[in-house]
N, C-alpha and C positions, 0 to 999 in steps of 0.2 A: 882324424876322420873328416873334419870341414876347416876348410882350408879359402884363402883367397878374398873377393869382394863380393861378398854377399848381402844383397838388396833386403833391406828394410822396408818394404815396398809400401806405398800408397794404398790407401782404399779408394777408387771414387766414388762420388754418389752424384745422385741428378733425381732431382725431388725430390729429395729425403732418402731414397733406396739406394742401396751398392748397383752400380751401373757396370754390371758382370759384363756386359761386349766393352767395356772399354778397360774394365780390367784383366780380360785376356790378351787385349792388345800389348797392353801395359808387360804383361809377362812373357812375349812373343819378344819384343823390345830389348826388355833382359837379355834375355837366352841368346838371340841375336848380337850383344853387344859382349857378348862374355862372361856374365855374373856368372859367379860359382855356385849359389844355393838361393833359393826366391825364401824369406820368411813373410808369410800373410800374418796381420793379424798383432802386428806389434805393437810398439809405442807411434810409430807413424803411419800405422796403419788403421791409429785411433780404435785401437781395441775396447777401450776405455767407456766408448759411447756405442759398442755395438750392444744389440740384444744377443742373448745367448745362441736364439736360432740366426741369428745372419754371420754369427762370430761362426758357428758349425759351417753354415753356407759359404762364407770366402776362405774358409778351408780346404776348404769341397773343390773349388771352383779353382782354386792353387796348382791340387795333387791333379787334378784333370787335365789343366791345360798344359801342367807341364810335361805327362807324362813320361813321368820316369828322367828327361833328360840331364837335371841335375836335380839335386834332394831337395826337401821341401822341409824347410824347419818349422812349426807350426806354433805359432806365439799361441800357447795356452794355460799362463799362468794367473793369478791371482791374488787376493787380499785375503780369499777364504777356500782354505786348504780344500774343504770337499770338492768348490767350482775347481778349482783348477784339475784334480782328478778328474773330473767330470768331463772337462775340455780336452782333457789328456786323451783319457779313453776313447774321446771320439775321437782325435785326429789319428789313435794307432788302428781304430777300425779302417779309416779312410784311406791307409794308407802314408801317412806320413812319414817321413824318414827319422826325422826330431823333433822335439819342444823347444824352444821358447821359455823358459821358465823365470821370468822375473820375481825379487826380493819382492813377499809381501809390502804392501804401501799402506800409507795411513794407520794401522793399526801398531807399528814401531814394534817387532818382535824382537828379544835379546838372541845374542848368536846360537843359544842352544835351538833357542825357536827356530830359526830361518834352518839349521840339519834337521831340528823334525820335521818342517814341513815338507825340505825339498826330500827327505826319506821316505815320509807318506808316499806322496806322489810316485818316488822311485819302486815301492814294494808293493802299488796299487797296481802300476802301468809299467810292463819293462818296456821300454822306449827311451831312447838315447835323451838325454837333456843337455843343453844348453842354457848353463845356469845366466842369471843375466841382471849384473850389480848396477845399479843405475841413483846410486843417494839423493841424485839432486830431484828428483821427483818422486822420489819414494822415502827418504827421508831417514832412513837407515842405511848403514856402509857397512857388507858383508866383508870382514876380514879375512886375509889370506890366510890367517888359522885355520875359520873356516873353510874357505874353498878347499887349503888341503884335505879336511879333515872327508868333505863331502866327495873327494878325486877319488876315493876310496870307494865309492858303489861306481859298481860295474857302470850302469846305467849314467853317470856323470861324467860327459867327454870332453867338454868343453865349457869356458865362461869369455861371456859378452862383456869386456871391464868397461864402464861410462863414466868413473869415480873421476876421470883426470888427472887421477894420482900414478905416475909412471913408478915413482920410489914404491908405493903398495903393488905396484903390479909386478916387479921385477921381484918382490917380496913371495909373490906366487910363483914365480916362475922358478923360483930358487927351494922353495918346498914341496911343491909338485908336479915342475915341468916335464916331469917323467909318468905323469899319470892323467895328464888334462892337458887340450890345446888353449890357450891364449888370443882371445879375438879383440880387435878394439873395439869400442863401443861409441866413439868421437871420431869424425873423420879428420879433424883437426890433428890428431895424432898416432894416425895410421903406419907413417913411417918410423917415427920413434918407438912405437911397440912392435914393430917387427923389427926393430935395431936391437932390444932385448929377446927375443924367441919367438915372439907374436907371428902367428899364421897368417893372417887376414882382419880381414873388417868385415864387421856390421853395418853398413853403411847407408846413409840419407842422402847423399849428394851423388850414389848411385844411381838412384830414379832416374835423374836427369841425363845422365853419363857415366853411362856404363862402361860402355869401352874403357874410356879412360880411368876409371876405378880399376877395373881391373887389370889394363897397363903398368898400373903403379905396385901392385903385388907382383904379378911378373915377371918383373923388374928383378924384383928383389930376390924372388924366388932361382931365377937364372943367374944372380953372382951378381946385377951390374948395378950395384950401388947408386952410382952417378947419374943413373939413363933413370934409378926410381927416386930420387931427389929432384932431379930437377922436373919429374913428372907429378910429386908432392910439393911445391912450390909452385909450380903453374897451378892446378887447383885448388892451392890454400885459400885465394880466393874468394872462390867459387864457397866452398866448405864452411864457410864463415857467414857469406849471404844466407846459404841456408837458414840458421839462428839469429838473423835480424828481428826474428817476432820468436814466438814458441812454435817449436816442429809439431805439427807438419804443416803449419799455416804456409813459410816459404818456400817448400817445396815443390805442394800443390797448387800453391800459385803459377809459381814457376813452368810446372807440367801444363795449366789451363793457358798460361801465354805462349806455350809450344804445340798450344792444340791439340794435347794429347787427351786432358778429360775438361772437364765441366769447372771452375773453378768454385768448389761446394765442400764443406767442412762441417761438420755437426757444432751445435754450441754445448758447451762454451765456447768455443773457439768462434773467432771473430774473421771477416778479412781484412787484410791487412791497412793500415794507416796511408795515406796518402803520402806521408815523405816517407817511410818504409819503401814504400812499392816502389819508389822512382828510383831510391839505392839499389833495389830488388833488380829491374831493368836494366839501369848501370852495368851490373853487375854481370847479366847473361848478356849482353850484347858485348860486354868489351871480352867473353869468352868465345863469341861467336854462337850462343844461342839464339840470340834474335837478332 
């Protein structure tokens, strides 16, 4: 069902508030550049620190601006089963195409927990999910048991893997590649999971460049191995500056010295270090961003 590079996109804000004209830009940008699906509302869209009404609102402001062009995955998962139904619900009123659904955090659920909750969810709101295993910030590692077990609702089409574990994910792909797509969740490792089955990516170094995110699935998708290797190696990178600090510090940094938004992040998040940022710079100008 979803396929390709798909934007993990940015929130901006500009005095505290989502600065919605520069996040429509932001998604004009995309669409323009070839992303295959915009998800608002994620991990780098600093879900985290929205309120519930501005998480509704850059939902909102997603499915509108993209109209219909391509799906809108809508990060509306949780730590607490009811919110994220709650989030669900709205985004399938509004129109969204998918969820977002990341591995409860903080609260460390064992694998029966993590199929209750993503079944909750699935028997509350039928809407496609995109389950979304991400251990290193959430501190639990959804096992491809599980993912198989959960490929099994209708409602479960895809998972976002962020684990880094290619052995775990080829483990999924080997139990229910025939019931669920495979997305990466690392740009670092976009090519080597679609060298096992992997569809696309999730992607953070999208924001910045799009096109060429999407060139590199393509690639792959058209047979030419070579032409999506050496366009995963040119990137590498790039994809690496990204995680010089915690996402999405680098990125929207990155976006504010391309003048695309405000360079503005909620706290905790900080801006970046002064030797950070001049690796940061390095970094887009020897790609030919600045």
């Amino acid at each position: 069902m979803f396929r390709g590079s798909i934007v993990a996109i940015v929130t901006p804000f500009k005095g505290g508030k989502v600065d919605e004209e520069k996040y429509r830009e932001l998604i004009e940008f995309q669409i323009e550049g070839g992303t295959s699906a915009i998800v608002p509302c994620g991990t780098t869209g600093e879900s985290a620190t929205l309120t519930m009404e501005e998480h509704a609102r850059v939902i909102d402001i997603a499915i509108e601006a993209v109209n219909k062009r391509v799906p809108v995955i809508a990060g509306t998962g949780g730590n607490s089963t009811s919110e994220a139904i709650e989030l669900t619900n709205h985004a399938k009123k509004s129109g969204a195409d998918a969820t977002l659904q990341v591995t409860p955090y903080y609260n460390k659920p064992t694998q029966e927990g993590l199929y209750q909750h993503f079944k909750a969810v699935a028997d509350a709101v039928s809407l496609p999910q995109v389950l979304y295993n991400v251990p290193g910030r959430t501190s639990v590692n959804m096992l491809p048991e599980t993912v198989a077990r959960l490929a099994e609702l209708a409602e479960v089409v895809a998972v976002k893997e962020a684990s880094g574990n290619l052995g775990q994910m080829a483990e999924i792909m080997r139990l229910a590649g025939d019931k669920i797509t495979l997305l990466s969740g690392d740009d670092n490792l976009t090519l080597p999971v679609l060298s096992i089955g992997g569809k696309g990516v999730i992607s953070v170094v999208a924001n910045i460049v799009p096109g060429d995110s999407a060139a590199l699935v393509k690639a792959w998708d058209e047979g030419n191995a070579e032409k999506a290797k050496e366009q995963y190696y040119k990137l590498l990178p790039l994809c690496k500056a990204m995680f010089y600090e915690t996402n999405p510090i680098p990125v929207k940094t990155s976006l504010a010295l391309m003048g695309k938004i405000e360079e503005e992040m909620r706290l905790p998040l900080s801006p970046m270090a002064p030797a950070s940022l001049e690796k940061l710079k390095r970094a887009l100008g020897d790609y030919g961003l600045l």
